[in-house]
N, C-alpha and C positions, 0 to 999 in steps of 0.2 A: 416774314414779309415786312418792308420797309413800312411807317405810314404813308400809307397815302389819300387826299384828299377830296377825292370823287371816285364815282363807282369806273370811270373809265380809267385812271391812273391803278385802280385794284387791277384792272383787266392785265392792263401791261404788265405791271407787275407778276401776275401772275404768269401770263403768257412769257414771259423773262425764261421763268426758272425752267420749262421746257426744252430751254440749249444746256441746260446742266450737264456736264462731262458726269458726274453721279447717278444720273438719271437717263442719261441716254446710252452709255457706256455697257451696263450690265444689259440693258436689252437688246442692244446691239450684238455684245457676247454672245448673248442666249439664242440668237438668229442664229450667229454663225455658226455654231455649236452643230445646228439641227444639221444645216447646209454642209458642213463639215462630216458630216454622219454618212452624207451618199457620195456618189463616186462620182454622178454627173452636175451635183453643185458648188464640190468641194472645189474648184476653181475659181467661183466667185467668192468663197469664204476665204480664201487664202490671199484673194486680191484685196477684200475688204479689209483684212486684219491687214496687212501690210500697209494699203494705203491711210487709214485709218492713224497707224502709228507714226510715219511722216509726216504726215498733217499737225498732229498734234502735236511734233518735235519743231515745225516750223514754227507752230503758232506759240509755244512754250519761248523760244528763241528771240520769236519777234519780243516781247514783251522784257525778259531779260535783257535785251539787249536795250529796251530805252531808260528800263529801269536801274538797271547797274552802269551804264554806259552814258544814255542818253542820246540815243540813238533813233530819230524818229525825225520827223518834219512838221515845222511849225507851221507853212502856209499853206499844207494839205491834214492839219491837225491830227498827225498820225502820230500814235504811241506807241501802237502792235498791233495787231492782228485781232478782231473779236472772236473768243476760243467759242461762245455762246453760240452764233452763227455760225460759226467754221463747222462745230461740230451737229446743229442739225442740219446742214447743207450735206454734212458725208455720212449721216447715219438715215434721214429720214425719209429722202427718196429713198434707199435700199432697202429700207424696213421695213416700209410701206408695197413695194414691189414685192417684198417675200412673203406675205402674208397675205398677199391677193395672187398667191401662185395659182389658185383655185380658178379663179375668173379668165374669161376668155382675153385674148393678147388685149382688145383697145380697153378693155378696164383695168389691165395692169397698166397700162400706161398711165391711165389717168390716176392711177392711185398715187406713183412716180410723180405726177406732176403736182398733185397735190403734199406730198413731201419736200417739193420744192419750193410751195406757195406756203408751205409751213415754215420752211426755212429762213424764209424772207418776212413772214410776219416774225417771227422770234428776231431778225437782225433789225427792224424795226421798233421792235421791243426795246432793244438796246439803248438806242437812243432817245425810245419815250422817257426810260427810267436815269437817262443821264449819264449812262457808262461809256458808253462808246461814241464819236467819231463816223460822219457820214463814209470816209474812205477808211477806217477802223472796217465796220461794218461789209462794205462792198468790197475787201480783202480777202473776208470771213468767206462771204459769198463765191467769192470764185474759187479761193483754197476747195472749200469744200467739196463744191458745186462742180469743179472740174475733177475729183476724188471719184467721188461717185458717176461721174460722168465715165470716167476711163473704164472704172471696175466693171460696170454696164457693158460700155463697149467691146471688155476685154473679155469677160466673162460671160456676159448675155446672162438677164434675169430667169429666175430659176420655174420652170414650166410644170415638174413632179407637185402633185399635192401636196405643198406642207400642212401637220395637222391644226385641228382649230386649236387646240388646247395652247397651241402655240403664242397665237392669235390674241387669246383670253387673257392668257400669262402678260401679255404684252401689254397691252390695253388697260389692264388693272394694275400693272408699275407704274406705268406711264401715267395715270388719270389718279393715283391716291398717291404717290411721293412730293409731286409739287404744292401738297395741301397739306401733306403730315410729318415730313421731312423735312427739318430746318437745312438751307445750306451751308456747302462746306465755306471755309474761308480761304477760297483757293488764292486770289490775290495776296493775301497777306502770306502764305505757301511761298507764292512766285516772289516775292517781295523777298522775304529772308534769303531765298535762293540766292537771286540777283547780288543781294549785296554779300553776302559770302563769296560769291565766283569775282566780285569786281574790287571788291576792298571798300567801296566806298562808303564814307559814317552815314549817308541820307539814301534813300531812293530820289530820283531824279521824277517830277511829276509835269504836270500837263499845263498847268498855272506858270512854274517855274520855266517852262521851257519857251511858253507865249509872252514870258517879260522879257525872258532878256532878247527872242527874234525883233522886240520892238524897238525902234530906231529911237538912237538919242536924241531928244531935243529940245534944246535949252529954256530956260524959266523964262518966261516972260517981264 
C-alpha cells in the first residue's frame, strides 16, 4: 500500500485494491464454477464469463490504445477506461446477487444494489488515490454496470440455494488479499504491451498529453 497520510487516504487506498482484476477475478471464477455446475444457472455463468471477457478486452484496448498510440481526450482527461471500476461494476453486483440466492427476491435485490454502491465507492476510490479521471471512472461504470446489467436481464439471477461454504470461500478472499497480498504491477504489464504492439521508444502519458492540447502563447 502506497503511504499515505491520514487515516482517510488508508481507507481509499485500501478500498482501491477491491477493483483488483487479481482479487475479484478468481471469486468471480469460483461463482461461476458453482453456477456452471446446474443446468438452471448455467446460462448466467456463461453470460457472465463471456461478458466479463469483452469487458476486459475493451478496457485492455482503451488503455493500449492511449498508451502506445495516444489515443484519448485532453478536455475530457480520458486515458482509458478504469479496469478497477470496470471490473467491480461487472463482478460485484453478480457476486453479491449469487450468494444471496438464499434470501427472498427484494433482498437479493438489495444485495445487487449494494454491489453496485460497491462499485461506485471503489471508482471513487480511484480518483481519491489519483489514478484515474472523473470520465476514466464513469467509463468504468457503465462498461461494467451495463455488463452485469445485460447478464441479469439475459439470464435472471440465480433462485437454487447456492451453498454457504461458497459464501465463506468468498468473503475470506475477498476480506484477507487486499491486506496480504501485495499488488500486481498490471500498468506496467499494459505499458510494455502497448509499446511492443505500437513501436513507440516512450509510453504516451496524461501530463504529456495535457501540454501539448495547451494552446501556444507567446512570452510576454
Amino acid at each position: 500500500m502506497p503511504f499515505a497520510s491520514s487515516p482517510l487516504q488508508s481507507f481509499w487506498y485500501l478500498l482501491t485494491r477491491l477493483g483488483e482484476a487479481q482479487i475479484l477475478l478468481p471469486a468471480a471464477l469460483l461463482a461461476m464454477l458453482v453456477l456452471a455446475h446446474r443446468a438452471d444457472t448455467r446460462p448466467l455463468a456463461t453470460s457472465w464469463l463471456g461478458l466479463l471477457c469483452l469487458t476486459g478486452l475493451l478496457t485492455t484496448a482503451s488503455k493500449i490504445a492511449f498508451i502506445g498510440w495516444g489515443i484519448g481526450s485532453a478536455t475530457l482527461d480520458f486515458t482509458g477506461i478504469s479496469g478497477h471500476t470496470m471490473f467491480a461494476a461487472a463482478v460485484y453486483p453478480l457476486l453479491l446477487g449469487t450468494l444471496t440466492s438464499r434470501l427472498p427476491p427484494w433482498g437479493q435485490k438489495v444485495a445487487v444494489t449494494a454491489g453496485f454502491a460497491l462499485a461506485l465507492l471503489v471508482g471513487m476510490s480511484r480518483m481519491e488515490v489519483g489514478a484515474h479521471s472523473i470520465s476514466e471512472v464513469a467509463a468504468g461504470l457503465l462498461l461494467g454496470g451495463a455488463a452485469s446489467a445485460f447478464a441479469m436481464a439475459s439470464a435472471g439471477l440465480p433462485r437454487s440455494r447456492i451453498g454457504t461454504s461458497l459464501a465463506l470461500l468468498v468473503a475470506l478472499w475477498v476480506l484477507i488479499t487486499p491486506v496480504h497480498v501485495p499488488p500486481l504491477p498490471t500498468h506496467s504489464m499494459v505499458t510494455r504491451l502497448a509499446l511492443s504492439l505500437s513501436g513507440s521508444p516512450v509510453p504516451h502519458t496524461r501530463s504529456a498529453m495535457h501540454l501539448t492540447a495547451e494552446p501556444w502563447r507567446p512570452r510576454p
